[in-house]
VMD Tcl script that draws the C-alpha trace (Angstrom):
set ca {
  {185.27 88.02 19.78}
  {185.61 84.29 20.86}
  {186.20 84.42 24.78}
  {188.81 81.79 25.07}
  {190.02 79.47 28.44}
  {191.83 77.46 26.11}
  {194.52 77.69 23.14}
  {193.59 75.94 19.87}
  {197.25 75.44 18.89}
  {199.56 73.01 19.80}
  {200.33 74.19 22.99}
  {199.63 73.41 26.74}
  {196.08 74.82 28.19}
  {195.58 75.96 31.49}
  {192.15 74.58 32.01}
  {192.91 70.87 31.99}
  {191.75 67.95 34.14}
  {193.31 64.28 34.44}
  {191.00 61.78 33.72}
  {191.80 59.15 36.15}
  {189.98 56.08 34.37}
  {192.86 54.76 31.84}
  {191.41 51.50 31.65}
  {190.56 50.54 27.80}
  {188.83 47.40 28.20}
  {186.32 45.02 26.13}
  {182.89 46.37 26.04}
  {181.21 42.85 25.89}
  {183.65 41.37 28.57}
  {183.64 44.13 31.22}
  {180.39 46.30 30.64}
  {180.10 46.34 34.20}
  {183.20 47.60 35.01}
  {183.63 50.36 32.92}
  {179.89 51.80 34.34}
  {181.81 52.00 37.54}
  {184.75 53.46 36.73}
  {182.94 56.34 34.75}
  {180.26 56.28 38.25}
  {183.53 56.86 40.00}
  {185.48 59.43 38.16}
  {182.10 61.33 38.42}
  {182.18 60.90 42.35}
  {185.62 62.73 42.21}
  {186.24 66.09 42.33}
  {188.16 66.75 39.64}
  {185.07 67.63 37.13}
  {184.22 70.54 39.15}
  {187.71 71.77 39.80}
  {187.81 72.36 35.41}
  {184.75 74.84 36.51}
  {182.92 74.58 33.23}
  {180.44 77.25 32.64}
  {176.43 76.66 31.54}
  {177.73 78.62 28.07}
  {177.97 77.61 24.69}
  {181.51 76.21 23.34}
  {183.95 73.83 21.76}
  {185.43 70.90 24.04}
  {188.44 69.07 23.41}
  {189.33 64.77 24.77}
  {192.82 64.50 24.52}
  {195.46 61.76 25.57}
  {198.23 63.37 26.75}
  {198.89 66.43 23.74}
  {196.53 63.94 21.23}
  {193.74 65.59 20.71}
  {191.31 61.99 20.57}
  {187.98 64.41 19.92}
  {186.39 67.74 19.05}
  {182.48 68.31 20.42}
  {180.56 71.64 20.30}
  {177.83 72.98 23.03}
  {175.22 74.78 24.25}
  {176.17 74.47 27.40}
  {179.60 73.01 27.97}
  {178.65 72.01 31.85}
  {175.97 70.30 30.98}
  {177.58 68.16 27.50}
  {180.84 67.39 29.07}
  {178.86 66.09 32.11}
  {176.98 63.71 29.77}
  {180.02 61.85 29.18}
  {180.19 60.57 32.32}
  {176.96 59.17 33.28}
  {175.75 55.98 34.41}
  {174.32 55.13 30.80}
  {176.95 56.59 28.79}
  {177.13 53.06 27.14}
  {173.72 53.38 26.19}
  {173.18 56.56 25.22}
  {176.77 56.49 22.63}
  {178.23 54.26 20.48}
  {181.18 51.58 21.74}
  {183.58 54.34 19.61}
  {182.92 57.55 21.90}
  {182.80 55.20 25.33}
  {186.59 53.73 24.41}
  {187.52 57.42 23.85}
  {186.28 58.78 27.84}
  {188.32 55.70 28.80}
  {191.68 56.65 26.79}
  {191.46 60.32 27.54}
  {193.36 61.90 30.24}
  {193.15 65.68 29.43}
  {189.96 67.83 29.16}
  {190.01 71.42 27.81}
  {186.95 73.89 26.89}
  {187.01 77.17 24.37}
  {184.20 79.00 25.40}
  {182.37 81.08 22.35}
  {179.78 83.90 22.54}
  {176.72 81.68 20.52}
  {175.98 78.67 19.64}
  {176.63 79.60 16.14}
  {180.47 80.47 17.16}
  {180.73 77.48 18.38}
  {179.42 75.78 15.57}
  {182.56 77.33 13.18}
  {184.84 76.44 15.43}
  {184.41 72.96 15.89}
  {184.54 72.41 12.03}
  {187.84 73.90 11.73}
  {188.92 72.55 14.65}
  {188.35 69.11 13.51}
  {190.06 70.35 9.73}
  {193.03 71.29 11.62}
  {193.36 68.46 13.91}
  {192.10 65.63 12.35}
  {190.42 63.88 15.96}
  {190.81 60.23 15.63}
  {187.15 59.45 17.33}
  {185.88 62.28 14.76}
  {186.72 60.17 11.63}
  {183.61 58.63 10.91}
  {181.94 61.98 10.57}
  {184.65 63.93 8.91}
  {184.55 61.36 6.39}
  {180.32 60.60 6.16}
  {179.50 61.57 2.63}
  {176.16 62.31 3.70}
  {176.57 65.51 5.84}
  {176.13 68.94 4.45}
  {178.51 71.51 3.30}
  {178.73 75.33 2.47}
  {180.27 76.08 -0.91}
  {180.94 79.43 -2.67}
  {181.09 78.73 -6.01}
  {183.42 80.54 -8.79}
  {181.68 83.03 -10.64}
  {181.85 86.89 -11.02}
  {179.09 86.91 -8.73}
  {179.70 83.83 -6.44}
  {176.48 81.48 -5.22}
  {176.76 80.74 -1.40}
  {175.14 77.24 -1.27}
  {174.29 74.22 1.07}
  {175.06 71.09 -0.64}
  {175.93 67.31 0.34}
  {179.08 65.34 0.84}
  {177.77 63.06 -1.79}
  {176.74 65.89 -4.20}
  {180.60 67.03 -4.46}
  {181.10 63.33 -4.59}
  {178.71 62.87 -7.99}
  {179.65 66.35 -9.20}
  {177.85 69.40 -9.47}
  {177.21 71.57 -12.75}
  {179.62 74.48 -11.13}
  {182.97 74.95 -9.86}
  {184.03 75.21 -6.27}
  {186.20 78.06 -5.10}
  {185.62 77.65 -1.62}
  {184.42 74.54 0.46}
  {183.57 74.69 4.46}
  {182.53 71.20 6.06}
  {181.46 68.59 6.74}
  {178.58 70.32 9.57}
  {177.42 66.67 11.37}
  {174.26 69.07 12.05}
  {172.27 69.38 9.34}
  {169.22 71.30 11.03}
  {171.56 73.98 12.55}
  {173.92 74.76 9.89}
  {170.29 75.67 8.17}
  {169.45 77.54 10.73}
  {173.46 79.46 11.35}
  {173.01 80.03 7.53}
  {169.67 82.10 7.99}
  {171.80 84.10 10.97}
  {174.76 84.96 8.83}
  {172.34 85.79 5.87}
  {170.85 88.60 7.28}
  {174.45 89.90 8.49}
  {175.70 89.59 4.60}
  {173.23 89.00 2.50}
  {174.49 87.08 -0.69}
  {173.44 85.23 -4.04}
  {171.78 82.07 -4.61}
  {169.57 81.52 -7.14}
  {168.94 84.68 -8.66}
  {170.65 85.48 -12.56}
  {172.85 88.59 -11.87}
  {172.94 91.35 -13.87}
  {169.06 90.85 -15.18}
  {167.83 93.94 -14.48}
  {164.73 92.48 -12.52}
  {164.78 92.16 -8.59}
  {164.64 88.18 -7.36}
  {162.25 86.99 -4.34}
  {165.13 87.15 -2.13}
  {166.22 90.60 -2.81}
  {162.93 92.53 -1.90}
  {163.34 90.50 1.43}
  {166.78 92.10 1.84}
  {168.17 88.47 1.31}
  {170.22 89.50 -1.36}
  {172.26 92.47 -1.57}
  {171.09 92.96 -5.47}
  {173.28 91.26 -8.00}
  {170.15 90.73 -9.64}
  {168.92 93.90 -10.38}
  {172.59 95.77 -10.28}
  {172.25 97.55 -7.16}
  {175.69 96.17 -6.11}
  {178.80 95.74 -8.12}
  {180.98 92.71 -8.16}
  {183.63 94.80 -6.25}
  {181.18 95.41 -3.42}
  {180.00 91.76 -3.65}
  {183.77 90.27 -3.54}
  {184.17 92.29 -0.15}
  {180.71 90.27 0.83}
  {181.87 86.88 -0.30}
  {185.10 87.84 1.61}
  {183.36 88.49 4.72}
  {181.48 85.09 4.72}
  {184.42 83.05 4.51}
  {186.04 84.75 7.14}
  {183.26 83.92 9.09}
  {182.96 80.43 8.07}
  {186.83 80.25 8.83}
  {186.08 81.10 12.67}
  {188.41 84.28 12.06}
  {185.65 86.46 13.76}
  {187.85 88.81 15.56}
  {189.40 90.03 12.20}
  {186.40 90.18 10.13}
  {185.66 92.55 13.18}
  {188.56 94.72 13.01}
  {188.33 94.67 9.43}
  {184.51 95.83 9.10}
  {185.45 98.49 11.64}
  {188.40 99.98 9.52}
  {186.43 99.64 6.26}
  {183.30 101.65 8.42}
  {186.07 104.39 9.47}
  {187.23 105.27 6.01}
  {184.08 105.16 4.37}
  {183.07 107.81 7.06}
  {185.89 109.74 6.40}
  {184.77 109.89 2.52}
  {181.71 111.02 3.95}
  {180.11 107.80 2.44}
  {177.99 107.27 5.57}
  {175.00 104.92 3.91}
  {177.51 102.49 3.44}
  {178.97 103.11 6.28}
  {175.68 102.90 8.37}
  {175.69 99.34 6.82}
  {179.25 98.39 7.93}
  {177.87 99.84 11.00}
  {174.89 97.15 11.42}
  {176.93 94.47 10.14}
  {179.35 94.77 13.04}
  {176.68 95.09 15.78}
  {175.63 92.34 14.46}
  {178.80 90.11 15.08}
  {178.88 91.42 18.38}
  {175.49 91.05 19.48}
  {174.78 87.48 18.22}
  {172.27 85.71 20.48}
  {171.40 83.03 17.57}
  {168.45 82.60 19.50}
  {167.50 79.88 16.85}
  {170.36 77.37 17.55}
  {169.99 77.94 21.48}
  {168.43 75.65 24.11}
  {165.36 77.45 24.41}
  {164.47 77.36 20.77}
  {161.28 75.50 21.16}
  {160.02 78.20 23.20}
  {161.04 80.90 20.55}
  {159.72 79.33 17.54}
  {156.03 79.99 19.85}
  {156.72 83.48 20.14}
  {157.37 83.17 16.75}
  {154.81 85.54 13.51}
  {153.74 83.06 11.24}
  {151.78 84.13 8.31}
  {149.98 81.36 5.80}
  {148.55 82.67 2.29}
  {146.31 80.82 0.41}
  {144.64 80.43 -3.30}
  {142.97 78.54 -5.55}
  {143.79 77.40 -9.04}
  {142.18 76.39 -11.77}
  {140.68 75.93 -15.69}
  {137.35 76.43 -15.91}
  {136.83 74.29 -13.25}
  {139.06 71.25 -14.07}
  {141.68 70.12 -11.84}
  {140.88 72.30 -9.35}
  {144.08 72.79 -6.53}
  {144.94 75.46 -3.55}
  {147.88 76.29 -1.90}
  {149.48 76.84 1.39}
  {152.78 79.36 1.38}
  {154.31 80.39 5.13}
  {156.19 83.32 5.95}
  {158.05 83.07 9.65}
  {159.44 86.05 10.66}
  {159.45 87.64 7.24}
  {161.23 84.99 6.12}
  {160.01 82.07 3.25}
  {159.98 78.49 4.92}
  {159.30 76.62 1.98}
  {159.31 72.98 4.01}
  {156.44 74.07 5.66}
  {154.49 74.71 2.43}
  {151.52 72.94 1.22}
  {149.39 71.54 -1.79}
  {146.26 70.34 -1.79}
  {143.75 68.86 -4.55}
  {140.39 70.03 -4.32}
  {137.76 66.72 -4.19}
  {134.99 68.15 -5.82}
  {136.29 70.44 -9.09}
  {133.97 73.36 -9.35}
  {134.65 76.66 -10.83}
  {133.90 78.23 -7.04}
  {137.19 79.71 -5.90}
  {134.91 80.45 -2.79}
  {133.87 76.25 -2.50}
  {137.62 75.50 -3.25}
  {139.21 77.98 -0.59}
  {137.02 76.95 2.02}
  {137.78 72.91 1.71}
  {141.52 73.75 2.03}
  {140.82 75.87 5.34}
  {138.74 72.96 6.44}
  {141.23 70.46 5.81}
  {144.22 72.57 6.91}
  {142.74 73.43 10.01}
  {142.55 69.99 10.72}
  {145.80 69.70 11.80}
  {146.38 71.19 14.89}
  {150.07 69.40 15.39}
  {150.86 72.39 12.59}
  {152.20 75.42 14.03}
  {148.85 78.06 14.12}
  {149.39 81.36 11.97}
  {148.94 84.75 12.99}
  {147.63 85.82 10.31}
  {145.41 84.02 7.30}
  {146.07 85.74 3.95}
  {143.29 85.07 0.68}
  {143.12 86.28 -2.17}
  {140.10 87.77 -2.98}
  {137.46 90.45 -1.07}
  {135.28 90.32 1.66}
  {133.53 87.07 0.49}
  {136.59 85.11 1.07}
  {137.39 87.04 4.37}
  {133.73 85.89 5.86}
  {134.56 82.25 4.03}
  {137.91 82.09 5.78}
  {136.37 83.43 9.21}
  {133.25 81.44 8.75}
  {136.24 77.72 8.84}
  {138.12 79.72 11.75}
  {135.00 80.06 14.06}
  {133.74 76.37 13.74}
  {137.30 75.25 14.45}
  {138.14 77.13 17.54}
  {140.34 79.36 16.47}
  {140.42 83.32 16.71}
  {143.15 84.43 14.07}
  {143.26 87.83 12.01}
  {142.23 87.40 8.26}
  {143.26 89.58 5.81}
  {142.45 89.78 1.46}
  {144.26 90.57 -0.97}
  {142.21 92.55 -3.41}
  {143.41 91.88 -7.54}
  {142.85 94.38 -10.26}
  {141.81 92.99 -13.79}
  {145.12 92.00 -14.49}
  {145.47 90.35 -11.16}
  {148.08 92.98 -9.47}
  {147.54 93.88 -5.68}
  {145.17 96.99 -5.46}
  {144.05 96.89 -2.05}
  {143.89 94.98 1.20}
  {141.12 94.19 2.85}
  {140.88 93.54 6.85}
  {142.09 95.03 10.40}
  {144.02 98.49 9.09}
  {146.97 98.21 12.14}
  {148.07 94.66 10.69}
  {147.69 95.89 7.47}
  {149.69 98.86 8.08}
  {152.41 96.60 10.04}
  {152.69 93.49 7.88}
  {151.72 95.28 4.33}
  {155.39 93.88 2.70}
  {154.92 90.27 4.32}
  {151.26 90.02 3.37}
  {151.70 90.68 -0.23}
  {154.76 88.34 -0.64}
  {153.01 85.94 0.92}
  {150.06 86.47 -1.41}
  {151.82 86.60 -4.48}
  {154.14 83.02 -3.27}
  {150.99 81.43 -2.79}
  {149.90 82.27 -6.40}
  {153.00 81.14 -7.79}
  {152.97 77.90 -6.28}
  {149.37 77.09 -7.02}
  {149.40 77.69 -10.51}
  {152.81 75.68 -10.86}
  {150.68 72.88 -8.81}
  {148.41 73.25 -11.28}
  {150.13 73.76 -14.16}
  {152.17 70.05 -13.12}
  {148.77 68.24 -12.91}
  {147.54 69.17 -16.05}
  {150.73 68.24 -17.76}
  {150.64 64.70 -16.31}
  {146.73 63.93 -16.67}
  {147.53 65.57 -20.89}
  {150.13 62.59 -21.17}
}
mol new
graphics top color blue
foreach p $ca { graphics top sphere $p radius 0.5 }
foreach p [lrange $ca 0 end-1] q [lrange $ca 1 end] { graphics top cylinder $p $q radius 0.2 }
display resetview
């Protein structure tokens, strides 16, 4: 899958370019100097002989066949170009200057995404241990992706210094250190929905976990898959995470063709997804333009109200992005005046919420309740400027979802999202609560 202008072995690559400044000098002696000589080199026209395309990518500084550093990009033009201008000195540390200086080779492995390209460079760096990548390869505080070793394996996110203290389960598999924190989240979110896999949830309990009804998990949880299914799973993800794209490829596609031939064609239709997948990745997330996608972005925020007969009264905020949970972007609030009005209480956390227009703005505005809380929650909307659909979610007696209230075509669209949200948002306010009341009783 990885479209390739250069070898990651050992051997020469075609696309290479001499870097004519040799010159390692003293950055506090000759500052001035070494601007000029990375001006110059950027004069030349040797940059745009290496033709370096506006794609994403893994890029290689090398003295001679010394590979000196390993960088990944959105854009390869546009990094590689950064090394070479006027305030490189100012813009990097002393460390990464010295290395432009010592190089004299520059080579480029173009990838399909951003999240390729992410992979790569870790294993890159595993295999050739880059002298000017040390200090990050060795940072205890980066993140890394574990599976752990259990029947049904956890696929986790966890700190250099975690491993380093010791965590309450064994390690069969490790992949790291990722330098970047914020898109290894993100690349983990990509490659969930491809395979989904266990985190949390206790397998084999019979009971579904949040993460399976969003088709997070594949359903160790509540048995729908068996550990021989799962293994093949686990299997897939670390070929992924081992950059060995092309054969998880080829594999998925001969797994599809015998399943077909069993006449096993639901699993096969899955097989089926899971390799368009691969071959279709945009990773629109990790890209360039992601600011601009997280505004096209549906955001729905739930909210409720929790309380004992009017004593330590709190509400919650729960957010669902793309019918997915984003938990950092939750929030708890502790109601001033403690009343036993649910209606009093919701409407000072819309108030106050609503306050804060640097927060992203939902689509949609779930309560819990009927139409009084709709008119309560349009009632804060209105006065603030805003025009967003509200929706209720109406509770029998024992406070299970009987209806919703509000526009019918949202309802009809977003029904899954709008309860999940609606039943989050109940969890976390009565754990809110539930935490208060433990600490004010001792």
């Amino acid at each position: 899958m990885t479209q390739s202008t250069a070898k990651t072995d050992d051997t020469t690559i075609k696309n290479q370019i001499p870097i004519n400044v040799v010159i390692r000098v003293s950055f506090f002696l000759l500052r001035t100097s070494v601007k000029n000589a990375i001006t110059n080199y950027m004069k030349s026209k040797e940059l745009t002989k290496l033709r370096l395309p506006d794609a994403p990518g893994v890029y290689f500084f090398k003295k001679d066949n010394t590979v000196l550093y390993i960088g990944k990009a959105t854009s390869l033009k546009d990094r590689v170009k950064s090394y070479f201008s006027n305030d490189l000195l100012e813009t990097r540390n002393p460390l990464i200057a010295d290395m432009v200086l010592i190089a004299n080779k520059l080579e480029f492995q173009k990838t399909n995404s951003v999240l390729e390209a992410l992979i790569l460079e870790v294993n890159l760096i595993k295999k050739y241990q880059p002298k000017y990548n040390t200090k990050e390869k060795d940072d205890k505080s980066f993140n890394f992706v574990i599976i752990t070793d259990e029947d049904f394996p956890r696929v986790l996110l966890v700190r250099g210094r975690e491993i380093e203290k010791g965590l309450p389960y064994k390690i069969k598999e490790k992949f790291g250190p990722f330098t970047d924190g914020a898109s290894l989240r993100l690349a983990m979110k990509i490659i969930r929905k491809i395979f989904p896999f266990r985190d949390k949830c206790m397998p084999l309990s019979g009971m579904p976990c949040f993460n399976r009804q969003l088709g997070l998990c594949p359903g160790v949880c509540d048995e729908t898959i068996n550990k021989k299914d799962y293994s093949k799973t686990i299997k897939n993800i670390k070929m992924f995470l081992s950059g060995k794209t092309s054969n998880l490829e080829r594999s998925l596609k001969k797994e599809m063709n015998v399943l077909s031939k069993k006449q096993e064609f639901e699993k096969a239709g899955e097989i089926k997804r899971q390799i368009f997948s691969l071959e279709h990745i945009q990773d629109i997330s990790l890209i360039k333009n992601y600011e601009s996608v997280i505004t096209k972005s549906f955001r729905i925020e739930a909210y409720d109200v929790a309380h004992l007969s009017g004593t330590n009264v709190v509400g919650a905020m729960t957010v669902f992005q793309n019918g997915e949970m984003e938990k950092r972007e939750y929030r708890k609030f502790k109601i001033s005046n403690s009343t036993n009005d649910d209606l009093k209480g919701l409407e000072e956390i819309l108030e106050r919420r609503f306050k804060h227009i640097e927060w992203q703005m939902p689509n949609i505005v779930v309560v819990d309740g009927g139409q009084n809380q709709i008119n309560i929650a349009k009632k804060v909307l209105h006065k603030n400027g805003f025009n967003i659909e509200v929706v209720s979610v109406l509770k029998s007696d024992n406070h299970k979802p009987k209806a919703i209230i509000g526009n019918e075509q949202i309802i009809k669209k977003y029904k899954k999202e709008i309860l999940l949200a609606n039943n989050e948002a109940h969890r976390f306010a009565i754990k809110y609560h539930r935490n208060l009341r433990s600490n004010i009783d001792y």
